[in-house]
VEXSENU-399428 format. One line per 3 residues: their letters; for each residue x, y, z of N, C-alpha, C, CB. Coordinates in steps of 0.1 Angstrom, whole numbers. Each point is the difference from the previous one (the first is absolute). Last residue first. Glycine has a CB too. Example, Ala and Ser with C-alpha at 12.3 -4.5 7.8 and 13.67 -1.06 7.14 Angstrom:
2
SA = 128/-22/71/9/11/0/-8/11/8/12/-6/-22 | -9/-51/21/-9/12/0/9/12/0/-19/-12/12 $
//
This chain:
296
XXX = 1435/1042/714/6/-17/-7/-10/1/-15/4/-21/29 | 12/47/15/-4/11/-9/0/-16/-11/13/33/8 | -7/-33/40/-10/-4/-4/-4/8/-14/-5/-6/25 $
XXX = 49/-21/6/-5/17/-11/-14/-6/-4/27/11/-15 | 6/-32/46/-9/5/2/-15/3/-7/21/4/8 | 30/-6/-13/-4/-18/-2/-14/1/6/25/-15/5 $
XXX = -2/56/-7/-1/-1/-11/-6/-14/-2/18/16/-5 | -18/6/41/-6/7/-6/-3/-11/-14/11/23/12 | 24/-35/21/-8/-6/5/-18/8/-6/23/-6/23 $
XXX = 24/23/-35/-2/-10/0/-15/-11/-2/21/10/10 | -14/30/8/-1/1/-16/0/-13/-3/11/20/-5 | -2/-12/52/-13/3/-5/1/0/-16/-7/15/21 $
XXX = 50/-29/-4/-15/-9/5/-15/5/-4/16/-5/20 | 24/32/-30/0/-9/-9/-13/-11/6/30/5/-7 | -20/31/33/-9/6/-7/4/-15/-15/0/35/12 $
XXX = 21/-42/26/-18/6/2/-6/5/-9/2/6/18 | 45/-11/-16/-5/-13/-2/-17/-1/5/28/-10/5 | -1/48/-4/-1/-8/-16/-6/-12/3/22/7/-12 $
XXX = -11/11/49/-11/10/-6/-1/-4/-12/4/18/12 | 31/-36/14/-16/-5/3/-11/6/-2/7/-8/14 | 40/19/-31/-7/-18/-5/-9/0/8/18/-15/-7 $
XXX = -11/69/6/4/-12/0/-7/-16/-2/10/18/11 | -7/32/-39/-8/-8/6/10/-9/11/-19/1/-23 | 38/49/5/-7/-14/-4/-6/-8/11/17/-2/-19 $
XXX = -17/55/24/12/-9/3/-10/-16/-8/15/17/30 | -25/42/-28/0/-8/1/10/-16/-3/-18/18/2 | 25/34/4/-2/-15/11/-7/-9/-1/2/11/12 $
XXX = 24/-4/-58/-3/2/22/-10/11/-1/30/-2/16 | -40/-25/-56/10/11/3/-1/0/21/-5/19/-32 | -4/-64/-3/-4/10/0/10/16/11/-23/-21/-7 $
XXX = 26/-20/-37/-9/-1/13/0/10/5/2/-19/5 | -13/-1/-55/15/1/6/-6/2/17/18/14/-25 | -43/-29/-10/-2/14/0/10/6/12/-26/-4/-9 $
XXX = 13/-42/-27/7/4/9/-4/14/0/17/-17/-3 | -41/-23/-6/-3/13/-3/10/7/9/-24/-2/-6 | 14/-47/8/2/6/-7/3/8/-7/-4/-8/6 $
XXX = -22/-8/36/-6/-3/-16/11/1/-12/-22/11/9 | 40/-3/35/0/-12/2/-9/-7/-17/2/4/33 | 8/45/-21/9/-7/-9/-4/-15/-2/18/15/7 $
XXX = -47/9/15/-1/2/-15/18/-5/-5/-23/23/0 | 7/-25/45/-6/-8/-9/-5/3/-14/-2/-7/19 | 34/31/10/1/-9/-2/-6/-9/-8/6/9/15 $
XXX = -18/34/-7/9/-4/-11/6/-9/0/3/17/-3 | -36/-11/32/-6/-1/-16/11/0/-8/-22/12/3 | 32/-4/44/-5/-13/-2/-4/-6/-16/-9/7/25 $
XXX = 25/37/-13/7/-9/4/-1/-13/-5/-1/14/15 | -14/33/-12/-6/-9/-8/7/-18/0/-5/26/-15 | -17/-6/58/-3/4/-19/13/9/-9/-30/3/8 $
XXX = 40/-34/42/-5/15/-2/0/-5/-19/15/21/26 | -27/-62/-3/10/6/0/-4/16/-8/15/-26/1 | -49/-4/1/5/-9/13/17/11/4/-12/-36/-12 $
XXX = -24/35/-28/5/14/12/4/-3/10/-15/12/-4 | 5/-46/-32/9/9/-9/3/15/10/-13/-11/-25 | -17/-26/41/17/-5/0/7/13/-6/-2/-28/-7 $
XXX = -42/29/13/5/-3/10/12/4/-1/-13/-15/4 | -7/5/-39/-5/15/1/11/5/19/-37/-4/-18 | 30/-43/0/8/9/-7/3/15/5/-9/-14/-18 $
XXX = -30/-15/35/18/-1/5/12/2/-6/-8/-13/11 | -40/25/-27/4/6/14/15/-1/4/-23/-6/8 | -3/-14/-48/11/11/-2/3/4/15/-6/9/-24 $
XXX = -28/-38/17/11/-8/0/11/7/-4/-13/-18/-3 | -30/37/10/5/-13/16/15/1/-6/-24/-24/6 | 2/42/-38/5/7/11/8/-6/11/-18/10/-6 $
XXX = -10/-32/-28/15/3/-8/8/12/15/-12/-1/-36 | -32/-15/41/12/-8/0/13/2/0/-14/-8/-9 | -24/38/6/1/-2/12/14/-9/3/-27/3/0 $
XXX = 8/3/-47/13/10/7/2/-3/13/-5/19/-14 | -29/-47/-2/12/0/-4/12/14/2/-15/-17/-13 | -29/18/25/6/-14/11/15/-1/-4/-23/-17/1 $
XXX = -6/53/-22/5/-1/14/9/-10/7/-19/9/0 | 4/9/-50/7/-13/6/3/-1/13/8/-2/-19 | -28/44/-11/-12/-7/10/8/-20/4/-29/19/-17 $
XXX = 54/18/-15/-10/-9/-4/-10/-9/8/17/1/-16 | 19/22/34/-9/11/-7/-8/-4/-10/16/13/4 | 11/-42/23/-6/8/10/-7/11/-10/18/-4/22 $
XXX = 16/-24/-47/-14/-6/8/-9/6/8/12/-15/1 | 25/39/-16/-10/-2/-11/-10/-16/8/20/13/-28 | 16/3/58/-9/11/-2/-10/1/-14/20/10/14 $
XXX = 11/-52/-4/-10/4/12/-5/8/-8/9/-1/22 | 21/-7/-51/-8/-6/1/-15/4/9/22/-13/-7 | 16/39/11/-6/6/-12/-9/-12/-3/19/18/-10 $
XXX = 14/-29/41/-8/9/8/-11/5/-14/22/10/22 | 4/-43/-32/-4/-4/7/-8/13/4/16/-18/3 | 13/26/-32/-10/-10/-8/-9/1/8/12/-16/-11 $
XXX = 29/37/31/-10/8/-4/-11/-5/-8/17/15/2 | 21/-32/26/-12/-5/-4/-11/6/-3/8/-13/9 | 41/31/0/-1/-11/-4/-12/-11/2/22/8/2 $
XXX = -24/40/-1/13/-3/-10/2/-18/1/16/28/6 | -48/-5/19/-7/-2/-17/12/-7/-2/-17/23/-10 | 19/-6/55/0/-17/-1/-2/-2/-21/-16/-6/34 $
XXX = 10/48/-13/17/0/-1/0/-15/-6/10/18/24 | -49/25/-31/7/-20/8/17/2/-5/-28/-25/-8 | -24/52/7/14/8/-5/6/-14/11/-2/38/-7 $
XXX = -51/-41/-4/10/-3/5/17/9/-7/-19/-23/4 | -38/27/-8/9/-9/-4/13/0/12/-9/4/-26 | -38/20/24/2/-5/-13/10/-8/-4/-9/17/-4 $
XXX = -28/-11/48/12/4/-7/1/-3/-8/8/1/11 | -42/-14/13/-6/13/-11/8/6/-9/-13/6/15 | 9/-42/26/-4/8/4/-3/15/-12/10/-15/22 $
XXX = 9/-31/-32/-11/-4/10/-6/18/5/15/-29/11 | 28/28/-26/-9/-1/-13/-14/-1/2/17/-13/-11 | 17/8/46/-3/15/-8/-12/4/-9/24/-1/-1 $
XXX = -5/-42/23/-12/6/10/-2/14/-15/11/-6/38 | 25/-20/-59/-19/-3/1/-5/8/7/-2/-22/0 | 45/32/0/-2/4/-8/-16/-6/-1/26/5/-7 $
XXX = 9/-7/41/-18/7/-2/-5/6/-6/0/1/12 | 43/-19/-9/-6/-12/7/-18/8/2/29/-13/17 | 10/35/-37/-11/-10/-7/-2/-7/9/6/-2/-21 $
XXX = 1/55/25/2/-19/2/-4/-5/-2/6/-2/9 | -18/47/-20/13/-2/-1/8/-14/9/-3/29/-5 | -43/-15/-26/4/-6/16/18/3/-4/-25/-26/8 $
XXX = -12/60/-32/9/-14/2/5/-2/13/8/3/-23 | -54/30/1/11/-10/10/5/-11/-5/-10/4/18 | -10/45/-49/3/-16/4/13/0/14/-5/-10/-32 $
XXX = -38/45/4/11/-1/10/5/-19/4/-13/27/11 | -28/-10/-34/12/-4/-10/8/3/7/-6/3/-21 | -31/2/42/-2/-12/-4/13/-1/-9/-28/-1/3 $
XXX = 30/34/32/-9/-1/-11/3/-13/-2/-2/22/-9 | 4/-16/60/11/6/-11/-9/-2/-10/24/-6/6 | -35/-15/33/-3/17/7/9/6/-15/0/-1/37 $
XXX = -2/-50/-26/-10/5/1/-5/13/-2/4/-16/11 | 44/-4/-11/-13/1/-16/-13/2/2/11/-18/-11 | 18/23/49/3/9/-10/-6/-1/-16/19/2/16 $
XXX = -29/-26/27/-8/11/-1/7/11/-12/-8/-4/29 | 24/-44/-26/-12/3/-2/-9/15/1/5/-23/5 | 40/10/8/3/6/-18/-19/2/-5/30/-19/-9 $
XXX = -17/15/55/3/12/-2/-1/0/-15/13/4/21 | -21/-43/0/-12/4/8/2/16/-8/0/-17/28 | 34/-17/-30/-12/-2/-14/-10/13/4/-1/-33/-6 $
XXX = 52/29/19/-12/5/3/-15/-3/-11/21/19/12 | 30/-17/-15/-2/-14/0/-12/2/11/26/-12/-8 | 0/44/-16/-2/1/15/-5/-13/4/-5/24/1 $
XXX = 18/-9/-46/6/-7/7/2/1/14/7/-1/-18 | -30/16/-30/-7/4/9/6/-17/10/-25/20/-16 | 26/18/-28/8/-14/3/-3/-3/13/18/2/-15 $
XXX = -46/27/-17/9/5/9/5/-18/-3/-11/26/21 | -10/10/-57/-2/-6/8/11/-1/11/-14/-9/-16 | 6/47/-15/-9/-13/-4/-2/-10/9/8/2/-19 $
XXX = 5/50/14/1/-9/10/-10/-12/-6/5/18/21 | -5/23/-45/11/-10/-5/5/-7/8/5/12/-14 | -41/23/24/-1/-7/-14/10/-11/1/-7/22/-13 $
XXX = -9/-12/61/9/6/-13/2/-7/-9/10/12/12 | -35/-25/23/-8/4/-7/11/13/-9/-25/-8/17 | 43/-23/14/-10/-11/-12/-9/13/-3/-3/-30/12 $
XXX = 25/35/29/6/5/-12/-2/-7/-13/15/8/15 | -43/-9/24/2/16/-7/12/3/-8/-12/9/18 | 7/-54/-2/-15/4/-3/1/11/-7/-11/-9/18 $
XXX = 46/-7/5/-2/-5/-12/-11/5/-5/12/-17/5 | -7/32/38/11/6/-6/-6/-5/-15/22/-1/21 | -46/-23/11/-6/15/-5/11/7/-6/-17/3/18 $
XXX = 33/-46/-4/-14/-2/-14/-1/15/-4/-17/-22/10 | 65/19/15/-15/-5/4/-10/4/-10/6/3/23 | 49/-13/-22/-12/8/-6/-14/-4/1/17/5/-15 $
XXX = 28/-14/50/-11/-4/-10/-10/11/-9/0/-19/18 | 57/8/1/-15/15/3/-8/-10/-9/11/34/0 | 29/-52/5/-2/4/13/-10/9/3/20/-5/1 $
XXX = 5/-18/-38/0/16/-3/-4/5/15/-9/1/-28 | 8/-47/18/10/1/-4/3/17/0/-3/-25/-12 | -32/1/27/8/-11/4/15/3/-6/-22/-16/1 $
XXX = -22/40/-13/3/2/11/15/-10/4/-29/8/3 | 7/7/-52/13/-14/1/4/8/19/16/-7/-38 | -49/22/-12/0/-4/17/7/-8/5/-17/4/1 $
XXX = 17/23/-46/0/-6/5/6/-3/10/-7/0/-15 | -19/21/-29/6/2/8/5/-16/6/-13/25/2 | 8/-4/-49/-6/-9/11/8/0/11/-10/-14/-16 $
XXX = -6/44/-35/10/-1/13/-5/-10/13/8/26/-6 | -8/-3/-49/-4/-3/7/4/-10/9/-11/10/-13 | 27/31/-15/5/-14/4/-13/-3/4/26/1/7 $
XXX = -10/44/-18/-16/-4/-3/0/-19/0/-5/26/-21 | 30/14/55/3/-9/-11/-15/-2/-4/25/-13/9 | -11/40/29/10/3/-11/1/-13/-10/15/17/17 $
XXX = -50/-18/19/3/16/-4/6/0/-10/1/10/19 | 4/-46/6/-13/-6/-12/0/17/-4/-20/-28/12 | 50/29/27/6/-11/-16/-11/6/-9/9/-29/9 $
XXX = -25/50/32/13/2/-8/5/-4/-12/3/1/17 | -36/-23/8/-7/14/-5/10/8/-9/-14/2/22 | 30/-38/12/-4/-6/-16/-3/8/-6/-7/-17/3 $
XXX = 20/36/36/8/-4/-8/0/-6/-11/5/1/17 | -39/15/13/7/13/-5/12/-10/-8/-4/21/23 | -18/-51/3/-11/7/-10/8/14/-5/-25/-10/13 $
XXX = 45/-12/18/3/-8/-11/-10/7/-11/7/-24/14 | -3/48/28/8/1/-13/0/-10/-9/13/12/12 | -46/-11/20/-3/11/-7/16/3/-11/-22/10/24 $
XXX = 16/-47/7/-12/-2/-11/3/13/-10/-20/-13/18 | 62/8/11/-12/-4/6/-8/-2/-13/3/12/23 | 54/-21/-25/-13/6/-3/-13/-1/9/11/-5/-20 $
XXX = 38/-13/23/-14/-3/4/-7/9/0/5/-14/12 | 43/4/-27/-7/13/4/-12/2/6/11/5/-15 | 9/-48/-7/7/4/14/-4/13/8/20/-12/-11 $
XXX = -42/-5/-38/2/-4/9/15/7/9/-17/-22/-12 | -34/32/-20/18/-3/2/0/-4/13/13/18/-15 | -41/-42/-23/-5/13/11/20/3/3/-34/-13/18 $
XXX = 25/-3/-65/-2/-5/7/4/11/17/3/-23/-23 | -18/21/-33/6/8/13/-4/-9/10/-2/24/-8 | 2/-36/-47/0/-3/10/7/9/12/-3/-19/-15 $
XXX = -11/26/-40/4/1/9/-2/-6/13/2/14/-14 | -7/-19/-46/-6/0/17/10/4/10/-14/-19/-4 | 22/6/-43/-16/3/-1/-5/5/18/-5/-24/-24 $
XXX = 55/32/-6/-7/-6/8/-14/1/5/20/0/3 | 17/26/-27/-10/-7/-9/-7/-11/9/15/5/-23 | 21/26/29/7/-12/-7/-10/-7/-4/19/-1/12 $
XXX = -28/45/4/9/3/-7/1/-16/-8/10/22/16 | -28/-21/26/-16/1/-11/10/4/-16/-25/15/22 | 47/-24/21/-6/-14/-6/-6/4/-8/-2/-13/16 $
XXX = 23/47/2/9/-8/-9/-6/-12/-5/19/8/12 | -43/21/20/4/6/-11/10/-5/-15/-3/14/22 | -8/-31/20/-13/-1/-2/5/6/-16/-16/3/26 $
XXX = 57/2/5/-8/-19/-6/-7/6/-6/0/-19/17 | 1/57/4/14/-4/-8/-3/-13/-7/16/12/16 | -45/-4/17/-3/9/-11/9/-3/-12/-8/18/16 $
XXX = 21/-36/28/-13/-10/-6/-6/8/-14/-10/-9/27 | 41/34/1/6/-10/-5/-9/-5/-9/14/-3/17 | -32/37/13/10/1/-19/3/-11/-8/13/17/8 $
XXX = -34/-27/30/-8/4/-5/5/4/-11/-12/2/18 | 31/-42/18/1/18/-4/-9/6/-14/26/-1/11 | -19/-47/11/-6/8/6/2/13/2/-3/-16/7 $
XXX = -6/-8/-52/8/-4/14/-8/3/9/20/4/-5 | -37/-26/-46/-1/7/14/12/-3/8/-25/-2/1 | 19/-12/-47/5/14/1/3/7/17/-16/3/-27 $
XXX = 8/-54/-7/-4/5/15/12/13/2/-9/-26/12 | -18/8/-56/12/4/0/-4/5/21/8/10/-37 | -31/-46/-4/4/11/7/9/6/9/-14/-3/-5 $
XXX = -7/-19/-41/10/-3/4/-3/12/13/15/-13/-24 | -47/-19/-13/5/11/6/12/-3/13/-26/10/-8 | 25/-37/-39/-10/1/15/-1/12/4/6/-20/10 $
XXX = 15/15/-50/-11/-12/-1/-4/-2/11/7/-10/-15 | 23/48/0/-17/-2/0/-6/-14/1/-1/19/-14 | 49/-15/15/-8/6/-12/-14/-3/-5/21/2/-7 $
XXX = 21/-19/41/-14/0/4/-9/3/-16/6/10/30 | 38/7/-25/-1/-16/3/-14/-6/-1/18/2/16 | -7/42/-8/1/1/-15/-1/-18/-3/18/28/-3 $
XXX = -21/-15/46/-16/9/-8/3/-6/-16/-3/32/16 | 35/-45/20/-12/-7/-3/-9/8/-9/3/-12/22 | 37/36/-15/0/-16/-11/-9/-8/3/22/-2/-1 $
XXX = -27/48/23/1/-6/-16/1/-3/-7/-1/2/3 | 4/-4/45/-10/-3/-3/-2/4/-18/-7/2/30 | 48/-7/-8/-7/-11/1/-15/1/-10/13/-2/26 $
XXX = 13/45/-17/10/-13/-12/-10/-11/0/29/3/7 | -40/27/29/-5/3/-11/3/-10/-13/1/24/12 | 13/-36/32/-18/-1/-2/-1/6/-14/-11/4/28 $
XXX = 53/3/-11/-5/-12/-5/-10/-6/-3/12/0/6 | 1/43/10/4/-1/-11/-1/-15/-5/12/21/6 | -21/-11/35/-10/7/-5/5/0/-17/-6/15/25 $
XXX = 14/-55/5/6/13/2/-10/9/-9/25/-8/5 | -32/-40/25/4/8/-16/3/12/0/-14/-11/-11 | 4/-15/53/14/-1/-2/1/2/-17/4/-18/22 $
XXX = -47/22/-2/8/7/9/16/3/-2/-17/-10/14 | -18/-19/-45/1/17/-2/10/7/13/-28/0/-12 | 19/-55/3/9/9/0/-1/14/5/3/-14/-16 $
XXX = -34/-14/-6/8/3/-7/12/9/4/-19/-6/-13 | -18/-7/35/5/-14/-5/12/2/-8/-22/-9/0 | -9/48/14/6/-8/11/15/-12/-4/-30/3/12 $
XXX = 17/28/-50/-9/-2/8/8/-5/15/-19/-4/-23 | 34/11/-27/6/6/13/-11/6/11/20/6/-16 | -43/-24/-28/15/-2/2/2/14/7/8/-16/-21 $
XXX = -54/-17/9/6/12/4/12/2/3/-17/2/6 | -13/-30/-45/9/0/12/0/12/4/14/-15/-7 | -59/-14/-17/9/13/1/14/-3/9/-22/15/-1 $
XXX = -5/-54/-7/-8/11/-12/14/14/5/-41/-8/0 | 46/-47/7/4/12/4/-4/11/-11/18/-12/12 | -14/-37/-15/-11/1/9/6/21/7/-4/-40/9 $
XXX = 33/14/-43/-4/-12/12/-12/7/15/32/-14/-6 | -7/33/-39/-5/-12/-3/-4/-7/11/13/0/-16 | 5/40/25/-13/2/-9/-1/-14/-4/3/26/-9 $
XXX = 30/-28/37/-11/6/4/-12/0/-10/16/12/13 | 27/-23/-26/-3/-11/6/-9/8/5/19/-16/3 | 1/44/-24/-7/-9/-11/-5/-12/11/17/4/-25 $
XXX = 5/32/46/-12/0/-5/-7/-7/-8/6/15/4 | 38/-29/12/-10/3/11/-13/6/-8/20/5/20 | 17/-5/-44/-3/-14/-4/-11/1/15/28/-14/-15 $
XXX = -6/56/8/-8/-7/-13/-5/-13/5/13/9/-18 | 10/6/52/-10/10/1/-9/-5/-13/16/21/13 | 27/-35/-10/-6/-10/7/-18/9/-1/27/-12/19 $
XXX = 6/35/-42/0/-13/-6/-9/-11/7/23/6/-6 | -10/34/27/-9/-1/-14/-1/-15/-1/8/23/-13 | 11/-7/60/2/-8/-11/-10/0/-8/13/-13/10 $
XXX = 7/45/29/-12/-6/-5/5/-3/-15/-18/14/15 | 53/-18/26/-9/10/-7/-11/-5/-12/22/15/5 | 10/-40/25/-6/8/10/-7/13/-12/20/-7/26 $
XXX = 13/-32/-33/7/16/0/-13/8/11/14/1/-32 | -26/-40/14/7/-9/9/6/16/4/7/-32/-12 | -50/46/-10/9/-11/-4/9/-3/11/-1/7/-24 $
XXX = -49/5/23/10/5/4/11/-8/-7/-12/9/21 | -49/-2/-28/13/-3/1/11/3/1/-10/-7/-5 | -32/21/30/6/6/-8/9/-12/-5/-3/26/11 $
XXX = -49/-35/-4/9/1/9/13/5/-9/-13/-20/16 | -44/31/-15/15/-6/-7/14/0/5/-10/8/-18 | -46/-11/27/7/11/1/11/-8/3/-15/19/7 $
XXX = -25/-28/-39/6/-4/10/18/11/1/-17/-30/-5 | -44/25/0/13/10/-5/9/-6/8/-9/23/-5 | -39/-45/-13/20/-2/11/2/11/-9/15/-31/7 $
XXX = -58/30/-20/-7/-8/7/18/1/10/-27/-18/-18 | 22/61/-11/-3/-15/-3/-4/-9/15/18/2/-24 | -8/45/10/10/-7/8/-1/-15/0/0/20/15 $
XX = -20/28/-31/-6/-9/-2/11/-9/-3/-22/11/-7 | 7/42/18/11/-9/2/-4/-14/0/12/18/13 $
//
């Protein structure tokens, strides 16, 4: 599975009616792949997935596959927290032609070690997909601890993980103790450097959508031995990176993607629009990015 330097995990567009807008969904991928974005993942966190329906994840995901037409890889977040269910998805994403799958841990049932490992074991069983997991404690309430990842990194078609415990100490012993073609992503960007610094391969971001140049600048400086300079370019994405989670994900980003331009309409209860002192925070950090910018 080879996810590039940003998988960026895609936010759903909605029309004023509240249902997913193609139209916007086209003009959203072209603005990605041109602007610092090697793979998407659709009906990931960002995208919604709690409030998509199961019949909308499928329709969705292939008009991006057929949208997309191979010019990135596209993947498809299949994981619930029911094991048929997630099979059902897994099954339809590999039908619509999607290069990947995304499971993410389940959540409200609070699994111990030994069922999440029975549950991915499950999916990656009924597909030849290859499959990334992913760790999101802050949201599923169970952490997939390293030794779980470890032994499930040695099934053929477990490629990598997404790794949003915001734990450098946990993604390090997992590239320490996995094969060398097993890949970490940071699943926040605010660590997406420390990561790299320690062996990771990239980032699955929410922030790419609107300075995905920027972040894909950093991470090719940093891999061409440009310490100081990515170091920079970091500094000066933090208070973005800030801003864009200052309000529940996705909220914030679809704001400042209309503010770029990029309408992607807004978003489904519960969750609820921004208020003017939450816009007006996150217009000050971009703002204050852009008269900033060390990308010159």
């Amino acid at each position: 599975m080879e996810l590039g330097n940003i998988g960026t995990a895609m936010v759903t567009p909605f029309s004023p009616e509240g249902t997913i807008d193609f139209k916007k969904t086209a003009d959203l991928l072209e603005h990605l792949i041109a602007n610092g974005t090697d793979s998407v993942v659709v009906s990931g966190t960002t995208g919604e997935s709690p409030t998509v329906t199961e019949a909308e994840k499928k329709e969705l995901l292939d008009f991006v596959v057929k949208t997309v037409n191979k010019r990135i890889p596209v993947i498809a977040g299949t994981g619930t927290n029911g094991t048929a269910e997630s099979i059902d998805l897994t099954k339809a994403a590999e039908s619509a032609g999607a290069d990947g799958i995304m499971l993410v841990t389940p959540y409200y049932n609070r699994p111990d070690q030994q069922g999440m490992y029975a549950h991915f074991a499950a999916i990656a069983n009924e597909t030849k997909l290859p499959v990334l997991l992913y760790n999101i404690p802050s949201r599923s309430v169970v952490n997939l601890l390293p030794e779980t990842i470890i032994e499930l990194s040695k099934i053929d078609n477990i490629k990598a993980v997404k790794e949003a415990s915001g734990s450098l100490e946990q993604m390090a012993a997992i590239i320490e103790n996995t094969a060398d073609d097993f890949q970490v992503y940071s699943g926040d960007d605010s660590l997406t450097l420390p990561l790299l610094a320690v062996g990771g391969r990239g980032i699955i971001s929410v922030s790419a959508h609107v300075v995905g140049n920027e972040m894909q600048q950093m991470i090719q400086a940093f891999q061409k031995g440009g310490m100081k300079e990515a170091a920079k370019i970091h500094r000066a994405l933090l208070p973005v990176f800030s801003a864009l989670f200052s309000a529940p994900n996705p909220v914030p980003v679809k704001y400042a993607l209309k503010k770029a331009g990029i309408s992607v309409g807004g978003v489904r209860l519960p969750l609820v629009e921004l208020e003017p002192e939450q816009t007006a925070l996150i217009d000050l950090a971009l703002e204050n990015f852009k008269k900033n910018q060390l990308i010159l």
